[in-house]
N, C-alpha and C positions, 0 to 999 in steps of 0.2 A: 504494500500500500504506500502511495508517495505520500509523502510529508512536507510541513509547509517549509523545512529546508530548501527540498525539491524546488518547491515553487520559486521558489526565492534564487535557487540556481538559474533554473530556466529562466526567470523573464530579467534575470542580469541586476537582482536588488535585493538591497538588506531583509534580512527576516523580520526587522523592527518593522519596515515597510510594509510589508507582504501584513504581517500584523495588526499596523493600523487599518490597512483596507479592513479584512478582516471585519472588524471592528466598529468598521464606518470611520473611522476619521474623519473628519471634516477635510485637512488639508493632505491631498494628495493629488498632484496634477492627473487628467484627464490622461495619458499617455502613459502613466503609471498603470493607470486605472487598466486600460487595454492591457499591459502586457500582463498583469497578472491574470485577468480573465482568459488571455490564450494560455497561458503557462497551464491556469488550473484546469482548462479542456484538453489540452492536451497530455495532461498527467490523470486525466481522471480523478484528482483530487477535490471529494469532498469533505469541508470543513464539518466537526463537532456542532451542532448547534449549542448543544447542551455547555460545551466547554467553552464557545468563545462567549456567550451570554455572560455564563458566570463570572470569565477572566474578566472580563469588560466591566464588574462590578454591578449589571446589568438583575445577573438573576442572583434568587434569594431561594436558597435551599441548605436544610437544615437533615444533616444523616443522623439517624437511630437504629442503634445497636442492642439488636435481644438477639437472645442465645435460636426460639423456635417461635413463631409467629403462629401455629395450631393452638400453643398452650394460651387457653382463656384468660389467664393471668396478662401476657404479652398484648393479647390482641384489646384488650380495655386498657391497659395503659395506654397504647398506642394513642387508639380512638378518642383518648384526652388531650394529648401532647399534640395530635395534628390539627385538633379544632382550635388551640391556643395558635397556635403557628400560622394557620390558615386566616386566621383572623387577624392577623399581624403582616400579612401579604407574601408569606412564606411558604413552600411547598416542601413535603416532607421523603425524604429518600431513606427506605427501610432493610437493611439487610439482616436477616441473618444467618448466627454466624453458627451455629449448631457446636458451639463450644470450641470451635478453631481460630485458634490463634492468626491464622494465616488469613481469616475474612477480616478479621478486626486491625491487621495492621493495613491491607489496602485501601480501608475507609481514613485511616489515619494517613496515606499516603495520598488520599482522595483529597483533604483538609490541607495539605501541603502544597499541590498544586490547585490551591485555589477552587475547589470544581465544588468544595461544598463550602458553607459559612460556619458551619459548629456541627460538636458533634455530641449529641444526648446517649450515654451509654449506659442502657437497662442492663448488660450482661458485661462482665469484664474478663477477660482469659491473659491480657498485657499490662496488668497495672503500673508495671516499670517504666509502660515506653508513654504513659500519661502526661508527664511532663518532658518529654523531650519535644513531642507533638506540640503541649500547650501552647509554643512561642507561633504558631503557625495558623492559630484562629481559638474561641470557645471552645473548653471540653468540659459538659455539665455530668455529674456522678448518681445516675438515679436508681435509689434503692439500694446500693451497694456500699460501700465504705473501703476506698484504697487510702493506702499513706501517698498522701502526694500534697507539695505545695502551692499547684497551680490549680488542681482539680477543683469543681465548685461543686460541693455534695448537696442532693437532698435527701436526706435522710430520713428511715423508722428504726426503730430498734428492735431489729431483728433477733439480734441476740438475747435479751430480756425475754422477747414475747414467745420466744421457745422455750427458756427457763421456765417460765410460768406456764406454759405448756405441759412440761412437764410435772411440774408441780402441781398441777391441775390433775392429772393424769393419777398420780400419786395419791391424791386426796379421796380421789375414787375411789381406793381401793389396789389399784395396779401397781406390782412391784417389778415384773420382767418385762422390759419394754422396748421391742422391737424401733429400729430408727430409720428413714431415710432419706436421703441424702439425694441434691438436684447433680451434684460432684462426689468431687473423693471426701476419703473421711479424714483421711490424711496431710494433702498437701494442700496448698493456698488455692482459691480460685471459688467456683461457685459455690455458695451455701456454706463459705468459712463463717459468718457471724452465728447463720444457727447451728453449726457444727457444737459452737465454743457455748454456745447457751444450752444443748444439749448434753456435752461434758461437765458444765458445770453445775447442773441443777442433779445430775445422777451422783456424783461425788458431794457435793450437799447434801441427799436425803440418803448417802450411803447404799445407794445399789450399785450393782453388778454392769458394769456395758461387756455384752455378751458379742464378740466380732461376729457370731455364727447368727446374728440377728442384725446385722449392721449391712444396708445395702445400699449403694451406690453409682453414680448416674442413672437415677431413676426420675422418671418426667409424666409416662402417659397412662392413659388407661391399660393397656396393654402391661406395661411393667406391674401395675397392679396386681393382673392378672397374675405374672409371674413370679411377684413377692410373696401372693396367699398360693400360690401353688408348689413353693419352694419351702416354706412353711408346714404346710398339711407331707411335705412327702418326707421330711426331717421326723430325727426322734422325737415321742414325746415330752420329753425331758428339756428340749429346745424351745419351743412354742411358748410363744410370748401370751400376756392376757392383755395385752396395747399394741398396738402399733402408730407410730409418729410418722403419717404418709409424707409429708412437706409439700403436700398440694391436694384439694379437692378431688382432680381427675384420679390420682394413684387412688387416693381412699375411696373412690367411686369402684375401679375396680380390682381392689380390697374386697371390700364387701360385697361386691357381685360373686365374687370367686368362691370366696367363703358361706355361703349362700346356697349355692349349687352345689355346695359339695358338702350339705347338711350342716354347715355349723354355726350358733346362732351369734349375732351382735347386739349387743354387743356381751351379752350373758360368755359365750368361750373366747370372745378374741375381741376388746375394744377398737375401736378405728379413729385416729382424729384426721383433718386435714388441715388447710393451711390455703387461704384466701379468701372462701368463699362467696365463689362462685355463685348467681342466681340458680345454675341447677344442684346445687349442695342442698337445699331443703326440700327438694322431691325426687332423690331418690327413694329407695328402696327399702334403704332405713336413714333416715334424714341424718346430712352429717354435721357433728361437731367439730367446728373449724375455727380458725384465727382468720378475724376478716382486716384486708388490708385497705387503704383509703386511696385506691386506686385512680379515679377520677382527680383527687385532691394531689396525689403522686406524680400524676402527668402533667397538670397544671403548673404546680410550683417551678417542675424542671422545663415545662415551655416559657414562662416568663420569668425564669433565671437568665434562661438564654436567649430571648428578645432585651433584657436589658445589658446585658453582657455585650450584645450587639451594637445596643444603641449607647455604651457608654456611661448607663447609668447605676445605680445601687440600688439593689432590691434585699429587701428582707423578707424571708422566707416564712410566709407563716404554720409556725411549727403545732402548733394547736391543732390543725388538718391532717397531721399525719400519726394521729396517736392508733393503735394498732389493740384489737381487743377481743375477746374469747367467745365465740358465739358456742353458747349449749345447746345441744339437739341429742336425738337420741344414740348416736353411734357411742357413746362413751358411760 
């Protein structure tokens, strides 16, 4: 494919040249004008719309980064963050990154050559490369929590509201309890804060974290399926009377699994989840979940980053993002 070097060879002028056409300039002689129009038919070279807009300072596009766009969670954040944006004269460019690192640094590499204006990151897999990036446009922190100097968080507390979770869990009665995890249980990256609120509330109330109940990258209905079926086929000596889905969908199908394969909820196996979802309260056995302020979530971090654009100072209203225990019968 030619390139606007190309161009720039063939019709005998700078690339600055070739650029401003591009771009419209105002001043470029009528003669210029010509030779690049023949350069670009005869290279075949068609320009990016997408890219010269943006270079031009012309367009307004704001990238967001979630880990999967299915998961319900993702798709209502979104749906907030784009109606802030969209209302601020901005269009919203969405990838994701299904937990690779490799999709999140080309959006970061997207921000560097100008082609985005900021970038909203629901999911983090590079929290290192956060501030090498920042000098090259906006990067807003939503829901997650990196060390980083430039990063502009919004924040819940994730980590508490899994302690209490648990300790919820605990109050009920349940002593062996099953966990998990959107990541590892191990290393840094998705679901470190309520990893650490889930170790930390078991070593408070003195149980047991049992690894043979410990599972991770778990996201859909389907791994549900696979959690309570990995469960029922273990000793029972293993089997938990809770399980800590970290999302509606898993606890949906948790409880579907267990279900069909004779065992009651939440009497042999509790279920919580973790969002709550509009369909958490009709399934099957309505679930007990942790609802997040999701609407309130996408907002704050779309007009962090309309004012980060525009230069100005926003406070984040933190009163919106408090995070809280909905009871229902799974527990």
């Amino acid at each position: 494919m030619a390139t606007i070097k190309d161009v720039a060879k063939l019709a005998g002028l700078s690339i600055t040249t070739v650029s401003r056409y591009l771009n419209n300039h105002p001043y470029i002689t009528e003669e210029k004008r010509e030779s690049i129009q023949r350069a670009m038919k005869e290279l075949d070279y068609v320009p990016s719309s997408v890219a010269t807009t943006l270079r031009s300072n012309k367009g307004k596009m704001i990238g967001i980064l979630v880990s999967r766009i299915t998961n319900p969670y993702f798709s209502y954040l979104i749906d907030a963050v784009e109606k802030e944006v969209k209302a601020n004269g901005y269009t919203l460019l969405i990838v994701q990154t299904y937990d690779d690192k490799g999709a999140e640094l080309k959006m970061f590499e997207m921000l560097k050559q100008k082609l985005i204006n900021g970038i909203i990151m629901c999911s983090i897999e590079c929290s290192d490369m956060i501030d090498i990036y920042s000098k090259y446009g906006p990067i807003v922190v939503c829901n997650q929590r990196v060390e980083s100097k430039e990063a502009h968080q919004i924040t819940t507390d994730q980590e508490g509201i899994t302690s209490e979770a648990i300790k919820y869990l605990f109050s009920k009665g349940k002593r062996k309890i099953a966990y998990c995890t959107g990541g590892t249980f191990s290393e840094k990256g998705h679901g470190t804060l309520r990893n650490k609120g889930f170790k930390s509330a078991m070593k408070e109330l003195s149980l047991e974290i049992d690894s043979r109940v410990i599972f991770e990258n778990i996201h859909t209905v389907e791994d549900g399926y696979m959690v309570a079926q990995n469960l029922l086929r273990s000793e029972k000596s293993v089997w938990p009377d809770a399980i800590f889905t970290g999302s509606d969908e898993v606890a949906s199908g948790v409880i579907n699994y267990l279900m069909r394969n004779g065992k009651k909820v939440p009497e042999d196996i509790a279920v919580m989840g973790f969002d709550n979802q509009p369909f958490s309260s009709m399934t099957a056995v309505p679930i007990t979940t942790v609802e997040q302020p999701l609407e309130a979530l996408g907002k704050e971090a779309a007009r962090m980053m309309m004012s980060l654009l525009n230069k100005e100072v926003y406070k984040v209203k933190k009163d919106k993002l408090v995070l809280k225990i909905v009871e229902r019968e799974s527990v």
